[in-house]
Structure formats: structure tokens, C-alpha cells
C-alpha positions as CSV (number, residue, x, y, z in Angstrom):
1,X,74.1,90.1,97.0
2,X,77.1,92.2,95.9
3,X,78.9,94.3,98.1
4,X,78.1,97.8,98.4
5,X,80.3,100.5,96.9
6,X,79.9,104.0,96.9
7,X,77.1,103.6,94.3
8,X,74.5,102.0,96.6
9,X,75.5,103.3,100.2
10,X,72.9,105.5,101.7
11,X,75.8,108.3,102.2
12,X,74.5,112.2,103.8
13,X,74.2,114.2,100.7
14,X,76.7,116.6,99.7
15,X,75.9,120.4,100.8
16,X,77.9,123.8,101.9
17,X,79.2,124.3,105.0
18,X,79.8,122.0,107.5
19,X,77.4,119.0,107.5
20,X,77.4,116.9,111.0
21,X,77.3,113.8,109.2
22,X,79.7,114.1,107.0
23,X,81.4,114.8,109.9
24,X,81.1,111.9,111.7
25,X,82.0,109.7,108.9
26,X,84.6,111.8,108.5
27,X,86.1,111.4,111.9
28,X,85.3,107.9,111.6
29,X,87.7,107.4,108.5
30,X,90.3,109.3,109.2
31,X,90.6,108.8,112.9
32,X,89.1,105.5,113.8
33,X,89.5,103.4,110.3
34,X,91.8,100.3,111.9
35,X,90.0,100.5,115.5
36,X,88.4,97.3,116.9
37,X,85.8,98.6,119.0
38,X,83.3,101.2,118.7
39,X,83.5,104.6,119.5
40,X,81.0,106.1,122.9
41,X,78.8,108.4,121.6
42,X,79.4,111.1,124.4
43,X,83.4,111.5,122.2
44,X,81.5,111.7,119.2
45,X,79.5,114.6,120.0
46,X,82.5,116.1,121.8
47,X,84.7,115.6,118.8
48,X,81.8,117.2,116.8
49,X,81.9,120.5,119.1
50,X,85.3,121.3,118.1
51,X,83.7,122.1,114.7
52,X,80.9,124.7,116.5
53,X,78.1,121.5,116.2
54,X,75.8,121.9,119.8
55,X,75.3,118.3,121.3
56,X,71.8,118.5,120.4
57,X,72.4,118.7,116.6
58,X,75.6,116.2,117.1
59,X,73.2,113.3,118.8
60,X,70.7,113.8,115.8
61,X,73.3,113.7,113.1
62,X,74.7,110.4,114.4
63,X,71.0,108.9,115.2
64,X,70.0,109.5,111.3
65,X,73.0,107.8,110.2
66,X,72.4,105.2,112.4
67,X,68.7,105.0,111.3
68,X,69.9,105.1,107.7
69,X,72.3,102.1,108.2
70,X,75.4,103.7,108.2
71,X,76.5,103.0,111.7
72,X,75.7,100.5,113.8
73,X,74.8,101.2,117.3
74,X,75.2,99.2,120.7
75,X,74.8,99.8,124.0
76,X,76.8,98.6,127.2
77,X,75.1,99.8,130.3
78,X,73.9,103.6,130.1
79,X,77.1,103.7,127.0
80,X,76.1,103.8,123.8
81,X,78.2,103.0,121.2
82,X,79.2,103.3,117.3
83,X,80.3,102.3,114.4
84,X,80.4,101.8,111.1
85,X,78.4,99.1,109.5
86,X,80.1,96.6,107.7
87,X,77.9,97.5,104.3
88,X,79.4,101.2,105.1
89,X,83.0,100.2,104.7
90,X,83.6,99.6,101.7
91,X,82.1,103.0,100.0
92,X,83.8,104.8,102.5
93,X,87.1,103.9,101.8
94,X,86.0,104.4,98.2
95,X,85.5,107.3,98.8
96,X,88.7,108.0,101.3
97,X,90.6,106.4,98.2
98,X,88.7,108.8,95.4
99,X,89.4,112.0,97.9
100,X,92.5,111.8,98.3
101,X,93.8,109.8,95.1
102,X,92.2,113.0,93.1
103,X,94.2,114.7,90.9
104,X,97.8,113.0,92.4
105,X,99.1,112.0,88.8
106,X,98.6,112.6,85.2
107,X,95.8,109.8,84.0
108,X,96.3,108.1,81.2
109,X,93.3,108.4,78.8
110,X,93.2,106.0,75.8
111,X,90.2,108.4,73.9
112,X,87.4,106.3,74.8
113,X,84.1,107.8,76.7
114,X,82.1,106.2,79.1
115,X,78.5,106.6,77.8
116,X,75.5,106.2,80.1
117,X,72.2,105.7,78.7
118,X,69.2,105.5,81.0
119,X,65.3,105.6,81.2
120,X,63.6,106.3,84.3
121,X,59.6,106.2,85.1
122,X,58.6,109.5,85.9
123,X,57.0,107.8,88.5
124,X,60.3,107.5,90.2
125,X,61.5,110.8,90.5
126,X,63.7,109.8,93.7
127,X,65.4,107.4,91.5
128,X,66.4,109.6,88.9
129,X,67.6,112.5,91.4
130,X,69.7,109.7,92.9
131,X,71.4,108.5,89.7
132,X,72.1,111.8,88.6
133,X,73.7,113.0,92.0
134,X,76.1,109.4,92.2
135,X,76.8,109.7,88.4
136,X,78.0,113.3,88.8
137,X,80.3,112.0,91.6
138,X,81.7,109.8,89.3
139,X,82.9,112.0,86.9
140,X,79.8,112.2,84.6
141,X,77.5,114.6,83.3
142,X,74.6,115.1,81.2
143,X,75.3,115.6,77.1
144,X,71.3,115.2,77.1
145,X,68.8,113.9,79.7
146,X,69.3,110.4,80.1
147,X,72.6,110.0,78.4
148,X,75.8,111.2,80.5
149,X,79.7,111.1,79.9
150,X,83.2,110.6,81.0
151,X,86.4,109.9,80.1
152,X,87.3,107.8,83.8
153,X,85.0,106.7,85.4
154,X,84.5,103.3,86.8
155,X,82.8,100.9,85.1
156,X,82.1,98.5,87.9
157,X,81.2,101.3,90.1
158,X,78.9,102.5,87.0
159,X,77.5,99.4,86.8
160,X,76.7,98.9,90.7
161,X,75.4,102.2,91.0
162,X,73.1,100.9,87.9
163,X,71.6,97.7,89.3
164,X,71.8,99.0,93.1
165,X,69.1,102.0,92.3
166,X,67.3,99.7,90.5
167,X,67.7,101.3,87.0
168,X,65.4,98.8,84.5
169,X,66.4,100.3,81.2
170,X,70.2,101.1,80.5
171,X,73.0,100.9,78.6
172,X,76.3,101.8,79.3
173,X,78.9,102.2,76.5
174,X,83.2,102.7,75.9
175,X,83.9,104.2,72.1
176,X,85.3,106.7,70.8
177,X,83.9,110.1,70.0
178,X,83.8,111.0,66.0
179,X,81.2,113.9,65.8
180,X,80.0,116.8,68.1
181,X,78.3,119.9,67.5
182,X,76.4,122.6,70.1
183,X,75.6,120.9,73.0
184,X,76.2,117.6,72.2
185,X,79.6,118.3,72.9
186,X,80.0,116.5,75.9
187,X,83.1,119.0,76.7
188,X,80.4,121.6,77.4
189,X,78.4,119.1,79.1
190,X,80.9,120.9,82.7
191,X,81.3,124.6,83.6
192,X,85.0,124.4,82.6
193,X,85.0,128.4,84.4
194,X,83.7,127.6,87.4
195,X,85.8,124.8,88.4
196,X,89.0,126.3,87.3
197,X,87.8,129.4,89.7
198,X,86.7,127.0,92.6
199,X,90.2,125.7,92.2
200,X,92.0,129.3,92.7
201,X,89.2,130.4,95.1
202,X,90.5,127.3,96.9
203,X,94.5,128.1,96.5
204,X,93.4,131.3,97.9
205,X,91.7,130.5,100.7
206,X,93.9,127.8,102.2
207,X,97.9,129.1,100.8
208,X,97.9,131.0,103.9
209,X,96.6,128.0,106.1
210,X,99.8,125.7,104.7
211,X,101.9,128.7,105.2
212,X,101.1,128.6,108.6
213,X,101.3,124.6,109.1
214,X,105.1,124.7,107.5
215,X,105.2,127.0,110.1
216,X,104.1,125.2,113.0
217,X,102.2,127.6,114.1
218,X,98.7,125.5,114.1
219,X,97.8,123.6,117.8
220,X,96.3,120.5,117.4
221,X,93.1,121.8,118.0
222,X,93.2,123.8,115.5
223,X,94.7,120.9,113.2
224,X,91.4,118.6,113.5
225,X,89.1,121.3,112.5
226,X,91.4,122.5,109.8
227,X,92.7,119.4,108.2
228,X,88.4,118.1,108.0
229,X,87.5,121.2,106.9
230,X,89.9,121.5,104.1
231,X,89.4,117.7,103.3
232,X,85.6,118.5,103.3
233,X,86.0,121.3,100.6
234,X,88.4,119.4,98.7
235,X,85.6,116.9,98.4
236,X,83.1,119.2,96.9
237,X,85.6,120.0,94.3
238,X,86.4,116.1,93.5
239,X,82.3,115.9,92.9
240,X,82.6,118.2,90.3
241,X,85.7,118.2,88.5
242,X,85.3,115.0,85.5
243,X,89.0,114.8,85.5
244,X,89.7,115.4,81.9
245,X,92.9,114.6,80.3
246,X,95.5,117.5,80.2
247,X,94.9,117.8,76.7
248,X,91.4,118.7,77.0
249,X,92.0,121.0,79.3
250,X,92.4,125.1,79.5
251,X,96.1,126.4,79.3
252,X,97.0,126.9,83.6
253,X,93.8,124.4,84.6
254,X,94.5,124.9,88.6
255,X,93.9,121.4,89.9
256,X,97.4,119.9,90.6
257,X,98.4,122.9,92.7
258,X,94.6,122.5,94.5
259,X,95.6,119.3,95.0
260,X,99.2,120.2,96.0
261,X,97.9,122.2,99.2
262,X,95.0,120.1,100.0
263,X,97.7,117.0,100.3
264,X,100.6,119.2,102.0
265,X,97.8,120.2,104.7
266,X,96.5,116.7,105.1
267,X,99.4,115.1,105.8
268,X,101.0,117.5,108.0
269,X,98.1,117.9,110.3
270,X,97.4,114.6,110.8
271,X,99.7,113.6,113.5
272,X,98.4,116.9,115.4
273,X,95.0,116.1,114.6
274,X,95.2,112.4,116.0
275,X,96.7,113.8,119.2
276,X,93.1,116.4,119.5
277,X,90.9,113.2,118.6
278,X,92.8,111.2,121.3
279,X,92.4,113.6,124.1
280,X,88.9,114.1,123.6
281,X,88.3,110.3,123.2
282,X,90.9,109.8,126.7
283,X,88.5,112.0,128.4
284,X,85.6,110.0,127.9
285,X,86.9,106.7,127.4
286,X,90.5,106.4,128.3
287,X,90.6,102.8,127.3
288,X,90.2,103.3,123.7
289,X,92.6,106.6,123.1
290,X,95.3,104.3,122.0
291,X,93.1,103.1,118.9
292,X,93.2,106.9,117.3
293,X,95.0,107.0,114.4
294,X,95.4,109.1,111.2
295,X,95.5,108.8,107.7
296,X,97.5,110.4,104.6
297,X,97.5,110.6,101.3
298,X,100.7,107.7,100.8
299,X,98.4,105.3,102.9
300,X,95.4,105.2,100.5
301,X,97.8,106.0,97.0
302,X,97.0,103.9,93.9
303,X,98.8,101.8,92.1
304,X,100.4,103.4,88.7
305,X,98.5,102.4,85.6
């Protein structure tokens, strides 16, 4: 059996607003990614009432992940413990990777598409929601039902997410594109407008947040909810921006200053948000405090092309 990526993981599905267990995961990547042990639940639902989440609704998020197979769970005495599952790991530092890799550089495109062709029972309805909701994150979308685009994405990944839903008729394809008209276009196959404003709604929203972290004027309080917010968002955006080459792009496309304060905030509130996480794990385990840590976007960076 292959190793699961971020095609086949049961992952919480995207939504507005904050969602408790994308939370957790959250927490769990940036905070506890090199840690040996697991983490006691009673940190996790404290960690998850800094972001306004009631223990009640904190204790369910982490039970459905757990349910799902996303964590694994222990107990030692009246402690009960998680983690993330070994099958979990490796699509969540995909995904870390994809987050904060996003929009870092100029990608070289050599003009060919990635062409998804797929037939689904409609008998499997599940299936077909799925495939479209991981192919989107990707960097697809649909030039007609059952036949999506891009110019990046990953093959493998492609290929995984494929096989892993159990997808019995498909093709995927790399050529070039020689004719387009209405919407077969495949450039009109994404709302060019409303990610270029998502990206200034973003700017706007969090410029005065990084004016106030070169400042120093955010606790470290503050700096956990902040910095996972602000990654959260910055997710949304990655799921729906295909990453086209500059060259297919509007004159002013947004995205590299997005990305520009989504990175500055990152990595400047990570040291204050490790020292939050910490306290709140020191108060209910004191033992385990010194395995909090805290990520940026030079630890996950890719390799130039």
C-alpha cells in the first residue's frame, strides 16, 4: 500500500471561519511537528480556547479527528493523549509545504497542461464531490464536467488522489494547448476577479496586523491566534488560486505581496507564538513544554527548479 499524501487523507473540509479541527492540526504542525510524545488532551482544548473554541466543542473536534484516523489517541491513567497518526504525516506536511511554499518564487512553466479526465457512477456521488474538492486544491478546475486543468500541479499527487478515491475510469494528460474558444478556455475555467480581490481584501485586512508585529506591539497571546488565523486564511486562498504563470496573468495580479505579508507575519510571530503554546502546555504538563516548537517559511522552502 502506498503512502498517503494529501490526496487520500481524511483531512476536515475547508470552511469560513475558524474550524476546530483545522485547528488542531494546525497546532499540531506548527507547534508539535518534531515532538516525541503526544500531546494531553486537557492542552489541547486549552490551546483551542485562546481562539474563542468552548471545551465542549474543542473535546468533539479532536474526538472526530480521532474517529476519522487522523490522530491517534492513548491513554495513561485518567490522561488521555494525542497525536498524529503516522498515515496523517505525510499529507500534513504536504500541505505545511504547499501553504507556505505558495507563491514564494516565480514558477517556471514549460506550456504544457495537466489534463484530468474522469467518469464517475452517479451512484457515487461522495466520490465525485471528493475528487472535485482535492482536484481544486491542487490547482485544477473544471473546463467541462469530468475534464479539469492546470498548469502545476502534481502528477504523483494527481495520480494518488486518482487510485486513493477509487476513480475506475481516468486519464490524466501533459500537452500543449492549440485551440480554445468560449468556455473551453480553460483560462476562464477560475474567477480571475475574485481571487485578485481576495488577495487585496487580504493585504487590507492584515497590512495593519504586520504593521503592528514590526512594531512589537503584539503579546504572545495575541501572536498564536494571529499568526493561525492569518495562516488559516492564507490557506483558503492557496485552494483557490491555480498558480498561473505571470504571463497569463492580469497586469498588478496581487499574490506576491499576499504572500509577502502572510510570510513576514508567520515568521515573526512564531517565536512569540511557541512561547503562548509552551505556557499553556507547562501548565498542564510541565514535562513536555520543552518539546514546543515553531515553524517558518525557510524551514519548509523548496528546492529551486
Amino acid at each position: 500500500m502506498n503512502a498517503q499524501t494529501l490526496a487520500d487523507v481524511d483531512l476536515p473540509r475547508a470552511q469560513t471561519g475558524a474550524n476546530p479541527q483545522h485547528l488542531v492540526l494546525g497546532l499540531f504542525t506548527d507547534h508539535w511537528f518534531q515532538a516525541e510524545d503526544a500531546l494531553p488532551s486537557a492542552a489541547l482544548v486549552a490551546l483551542l480556547g485562546d481562539f474563542g473554541i468552548t471545551p465542549v466543542s474543542a473535546r468533539a473536534a479532536i474526538g472526530r479527528l480521532a474517529r476519522r484516523g487522523v490522530l491517534d489517541v492513548h491513554k495513561d491513567g485518567r490522561r488521555t493523549y494525542y497525536r498524529p497518526a503516522p498515515s496523517a504525516v505525510r499529507p500534513l506536511e504536504q500541505l505545511q509545504r504547499r501553504i507556505v511554499n505558495f507563491g514564494a518564487r516565480e514558477r517556471a512553466w514549460d506550456g504544457l497542461w495537466t489534463t484530468v479526465i474522469f467518469s464517475v457512477p452517479d451512484d457515487q456521488r461522495d466520490a465525485r464531490h471528493a475528487i472535485r474538492r482535492r482536484l481544486g486544491f491542487l490547482g485544477y478546475a473544471a473546463v467541462y464536467d469530468g475534464v479539469w486543468m492546470s498548469p502545476h500541479a502534481d502528477h504523483d499527487q494527481t495520480v494518488e488522489l486518482l487510485e486513493s478515491i477509487g476513480v475506475r475510469s481516468a486519464t490524466v494528460l501533459r500537452s500543449t494547448l492549440t485551440h480554445a474558444q468560449g468556455a473551453g478556455d480553460p483560462l476562464g475555467a477560475w474567477d480571475l476577479d475574485a481571487i485578485q480581490a481576495a488577495y487585496q481584501d487580504f493585504i487590507a485586512e492584515y497590512t495593519p496586523l504586520l504593521n503592528r508585529v514590526v512594531g512589537g506591539q503584539v503579546g504572545s497571546a495575541e501572536a498564536l491566534v494571529a499568526r493561525t488565523t492569518v495562516k488559516d486564511v492564507w490557506r483558503e486562498l492557496v485552494g483557490t488560486d491555480p498558480e498561473l504563470p505571470a504571463n497569463l496573468l492580469p497586469e498588478g495580479w496581487p499574490g506576491r505581496a499576499a504572500r509577502s505579508v502572510f510570510a513576514q507575519i508567520y515568521d515573526t510571530l512564531g517565536p512569540l507564538a511557541e512561547v503562548r503554546v509552551r505556557q499553556l502546555v507547562a501548565e498542564r504538563h510541565p514535562a513536555l513544554a520543552a518539546q514546543v516548537g515553531h515553524r517558518t517559511t525557510d524551514d519548509d522552502k523548496e528546492p529551486p527548479p
